[in-house]
C-alpha atoms as a printed R data frame, in Angstrom:
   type eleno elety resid chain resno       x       y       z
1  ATOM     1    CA   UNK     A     1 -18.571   0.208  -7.410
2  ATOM     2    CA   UNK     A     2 -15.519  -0.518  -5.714
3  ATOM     3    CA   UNK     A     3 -12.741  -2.763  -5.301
4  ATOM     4    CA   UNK     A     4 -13.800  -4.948  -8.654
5  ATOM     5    CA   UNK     A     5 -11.498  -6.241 -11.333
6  ATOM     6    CA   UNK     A     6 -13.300  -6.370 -15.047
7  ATOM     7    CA   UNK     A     7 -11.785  -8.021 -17.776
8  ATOM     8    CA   UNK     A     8 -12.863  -9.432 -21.564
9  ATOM     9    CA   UNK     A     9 -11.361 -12.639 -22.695
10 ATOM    10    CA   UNK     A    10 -11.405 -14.355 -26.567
11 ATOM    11    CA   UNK     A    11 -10.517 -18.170 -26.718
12 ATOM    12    CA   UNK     A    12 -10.178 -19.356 -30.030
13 ATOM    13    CA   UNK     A    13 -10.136 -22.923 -28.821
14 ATOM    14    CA   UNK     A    14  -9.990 -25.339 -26.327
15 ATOM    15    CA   UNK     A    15  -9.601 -24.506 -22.680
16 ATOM    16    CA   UNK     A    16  -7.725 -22.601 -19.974
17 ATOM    17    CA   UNK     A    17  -5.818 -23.614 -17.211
18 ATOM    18    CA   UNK     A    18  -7.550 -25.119 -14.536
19 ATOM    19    CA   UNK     A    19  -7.417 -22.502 -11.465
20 ATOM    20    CA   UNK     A    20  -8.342 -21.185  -8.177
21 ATOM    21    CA   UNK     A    21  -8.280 -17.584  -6.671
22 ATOM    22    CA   UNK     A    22  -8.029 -18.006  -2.881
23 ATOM    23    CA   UNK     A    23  -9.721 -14.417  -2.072
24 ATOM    24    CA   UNK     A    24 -11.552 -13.547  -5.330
25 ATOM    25    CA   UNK     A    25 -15.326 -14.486  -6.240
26 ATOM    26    CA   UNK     A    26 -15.658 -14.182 -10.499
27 ATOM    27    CA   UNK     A    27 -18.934 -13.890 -12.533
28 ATOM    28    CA   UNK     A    28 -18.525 -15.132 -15.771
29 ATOM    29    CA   UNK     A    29 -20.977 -13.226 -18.792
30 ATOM    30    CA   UNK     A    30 -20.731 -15.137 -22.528
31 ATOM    31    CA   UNK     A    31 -20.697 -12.288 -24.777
32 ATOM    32    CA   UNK     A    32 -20.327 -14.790 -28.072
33 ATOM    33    CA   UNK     A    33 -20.371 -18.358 -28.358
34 ATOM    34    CA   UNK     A    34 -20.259 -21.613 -25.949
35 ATOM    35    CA   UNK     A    35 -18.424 -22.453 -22.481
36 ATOM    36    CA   UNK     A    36 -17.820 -25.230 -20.981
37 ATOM    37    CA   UNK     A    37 -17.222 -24.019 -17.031
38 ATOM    38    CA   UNK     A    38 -15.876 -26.790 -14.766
39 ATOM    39    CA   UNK     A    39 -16.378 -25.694 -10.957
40 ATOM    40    CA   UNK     A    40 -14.750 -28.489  -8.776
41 ATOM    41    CA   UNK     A    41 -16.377 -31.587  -9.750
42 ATOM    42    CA   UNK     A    42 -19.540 -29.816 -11.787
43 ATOM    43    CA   UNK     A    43 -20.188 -28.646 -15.305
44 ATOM    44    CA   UNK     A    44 -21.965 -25.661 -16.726
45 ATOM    45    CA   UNK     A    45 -22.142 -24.924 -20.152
46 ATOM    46    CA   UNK     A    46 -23.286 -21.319 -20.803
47 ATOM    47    CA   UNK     A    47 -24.214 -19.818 -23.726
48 ATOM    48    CA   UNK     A    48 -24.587 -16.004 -25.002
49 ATOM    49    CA   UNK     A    49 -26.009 -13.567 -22.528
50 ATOM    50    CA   UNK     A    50 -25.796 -16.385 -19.560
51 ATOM    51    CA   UNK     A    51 -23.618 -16.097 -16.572
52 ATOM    52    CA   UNK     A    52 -21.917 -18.077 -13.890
53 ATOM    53    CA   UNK     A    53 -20.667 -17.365 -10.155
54 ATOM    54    CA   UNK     A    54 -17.592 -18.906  -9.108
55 ATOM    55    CA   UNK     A    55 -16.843 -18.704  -5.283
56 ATOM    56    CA   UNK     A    56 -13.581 -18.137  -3.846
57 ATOM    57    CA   UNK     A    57 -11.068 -20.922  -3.579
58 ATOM    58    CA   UNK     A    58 -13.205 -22.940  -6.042
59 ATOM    59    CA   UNK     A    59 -10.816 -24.976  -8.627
60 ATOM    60    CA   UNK     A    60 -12.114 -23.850 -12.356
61 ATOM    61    CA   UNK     A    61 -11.861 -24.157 -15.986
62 ATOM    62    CA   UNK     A    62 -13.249 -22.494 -18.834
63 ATOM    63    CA   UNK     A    63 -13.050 -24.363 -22.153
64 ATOM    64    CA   UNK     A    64 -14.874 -23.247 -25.843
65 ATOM    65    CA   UNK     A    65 -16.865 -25.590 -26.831
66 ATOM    66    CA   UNK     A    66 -18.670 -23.953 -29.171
67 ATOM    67    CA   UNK     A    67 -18.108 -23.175 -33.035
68 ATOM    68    CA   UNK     A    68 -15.927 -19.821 -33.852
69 ATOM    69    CA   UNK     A    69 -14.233 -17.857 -30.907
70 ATOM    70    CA   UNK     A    70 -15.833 -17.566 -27.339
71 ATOM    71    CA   UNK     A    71 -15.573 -14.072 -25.887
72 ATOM    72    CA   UNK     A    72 -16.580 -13.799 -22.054
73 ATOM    73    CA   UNK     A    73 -16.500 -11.056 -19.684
74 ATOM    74    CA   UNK     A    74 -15.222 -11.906 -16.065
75 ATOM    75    CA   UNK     A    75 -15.775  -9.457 -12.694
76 ATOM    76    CA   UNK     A    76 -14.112 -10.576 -10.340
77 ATOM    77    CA   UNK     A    77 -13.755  -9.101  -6.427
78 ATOM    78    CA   UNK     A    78 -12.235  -8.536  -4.690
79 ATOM    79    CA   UNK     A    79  -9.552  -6.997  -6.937
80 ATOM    80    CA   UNK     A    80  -6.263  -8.696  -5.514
81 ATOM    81    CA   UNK     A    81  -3.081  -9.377  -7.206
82 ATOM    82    CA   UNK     A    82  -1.097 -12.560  -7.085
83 ATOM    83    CA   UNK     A    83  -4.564 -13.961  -6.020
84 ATOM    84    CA   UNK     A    84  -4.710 -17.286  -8.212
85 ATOM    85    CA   UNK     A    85  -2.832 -20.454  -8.056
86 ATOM    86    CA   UNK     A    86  -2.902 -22.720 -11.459
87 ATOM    87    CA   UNK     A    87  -3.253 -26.255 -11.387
88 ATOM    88    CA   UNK     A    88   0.408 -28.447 -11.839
């Protein structure tokens, strides 16, 4: 595979800032515990071993809503830098 950025994320608690990535689409994969994914103006909440697509230039969240830490694994592509802008 090519041209893919993988990372691994813990949140202890409460969410991240609310974002877009103009080029990149993301998967999200819950390895442990409960998220709370806002996509625009929906809601997903995923648990362990569930995953979410998030298109490009899509405004999104991820939040723990679950009890102990949330660990998620995100691929995202294509693999751009400087590709998001955060929410003011």
């Amino acid at each position: 595979m090519r041209n893919l950025r993988v990372n691994v994320f813990t949140l202890a608690e409460g969410p991240l800032s609310k974002h877009l990535h103009r080029e990149q689409e993301e998967v999200y994969l819950v390895l442990a515990g409960t998220a709370m994914i806002d996509v625009d103006q929906e809601q997903f909440k995923i648990g362990e071993r569930e995953a979410l697509a998030v298109p490009a230039r899509a405004w999104h969240r991820v939040a723990n809503v679950g009890r102990g830490p949330l660990t998620f694994f995100v691929v995202a592509a294509p693999a751009v830098d400087d590709d998001a802008e955060i929410a003011g």
